[in-house]
N, C-alpha and C positions, 0 to 999 in steps of 0.2 A: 326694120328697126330705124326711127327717126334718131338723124344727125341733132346732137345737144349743141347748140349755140355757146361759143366761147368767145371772150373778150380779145383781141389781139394784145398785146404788149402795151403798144401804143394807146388803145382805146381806154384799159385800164389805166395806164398813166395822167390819161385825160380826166376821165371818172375820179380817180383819186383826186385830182387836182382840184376840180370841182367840190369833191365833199370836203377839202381842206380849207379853200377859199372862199364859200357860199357863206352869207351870213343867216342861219337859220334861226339864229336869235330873235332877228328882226322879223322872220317870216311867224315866228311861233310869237311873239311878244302880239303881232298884229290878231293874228287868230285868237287869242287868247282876249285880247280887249276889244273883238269882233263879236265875239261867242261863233264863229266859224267853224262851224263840225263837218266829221267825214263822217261817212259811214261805216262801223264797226258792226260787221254783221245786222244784226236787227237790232241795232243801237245807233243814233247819231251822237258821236261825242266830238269834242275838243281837241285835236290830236296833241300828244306830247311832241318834244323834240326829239325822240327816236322814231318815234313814226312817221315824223316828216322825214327824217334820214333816209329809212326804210324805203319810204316812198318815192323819192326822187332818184335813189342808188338804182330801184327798180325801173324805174323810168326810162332813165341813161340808158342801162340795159335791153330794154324794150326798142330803144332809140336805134342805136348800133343793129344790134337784129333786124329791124326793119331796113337798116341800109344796107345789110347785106345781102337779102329779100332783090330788093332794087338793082344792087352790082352783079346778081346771078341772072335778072330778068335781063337788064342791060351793061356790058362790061364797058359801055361809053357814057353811063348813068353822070351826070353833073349836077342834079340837080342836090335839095337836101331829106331827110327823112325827118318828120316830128313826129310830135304825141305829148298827150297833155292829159291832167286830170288833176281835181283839188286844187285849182289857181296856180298849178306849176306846168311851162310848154317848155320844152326839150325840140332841141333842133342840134342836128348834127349834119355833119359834111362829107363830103368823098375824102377829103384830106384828115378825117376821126376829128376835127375842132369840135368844140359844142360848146352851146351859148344854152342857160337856163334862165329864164325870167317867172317870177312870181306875179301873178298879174293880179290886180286889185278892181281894175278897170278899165274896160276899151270901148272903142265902136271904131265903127268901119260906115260908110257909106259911097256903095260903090256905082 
């Protein structure tokens, strides 16, 4: 029987905080005067702002998971966990912080 991954206290606290303080107005206002669609099954549409909610709550969640993935590989783990999709990256810490950005544009040359 596979162990269901659960939020600590803490990491929900964080989560919560996140969906409380993110400005998804601006990320849905952007998309929206982008024509920036996700993929909805065999549909590309527009996401509303509950699906961007949706998305990023899941995200978080995915986040934590993976860090605890890392803290069972290694219980001296420092470094951080991410994951991203739909111009949202999710990074989180051994200490449960997380930092979410909406990205619109980058490069890297390394």
């Amino acid at each position: 029987m596979e162990n269901k991954f659960r939020l600590t206290d803490n990491q929900q606290e964080r989560l919560d905080n996140v969906m409380d303080k993110f400005d998804f107005n601006a990320v849905a206002d952007y998309m929206h005067r982008t024509d920036w669609r996700w993929a909805f099954g065999k549909e590309m549409l527009v996401p509303d702002i509950l699906d961007i909610k949706q998305t990023l709550r899941s995200l978080i969640k995915e986040a934590y998971k993976l860090m605890q993935k890392y803290k069972e590989e290694d219980p001296d783990y420092k470094g951080q966990a991410s994951i991203s999709t739909g111009g949202f990256f999710v990074m989180v810490f051994p200490d449960d912080d997380c930092q979410v950005l909406f990205s619109i544009a980058e490069y890297t040359n390394y």
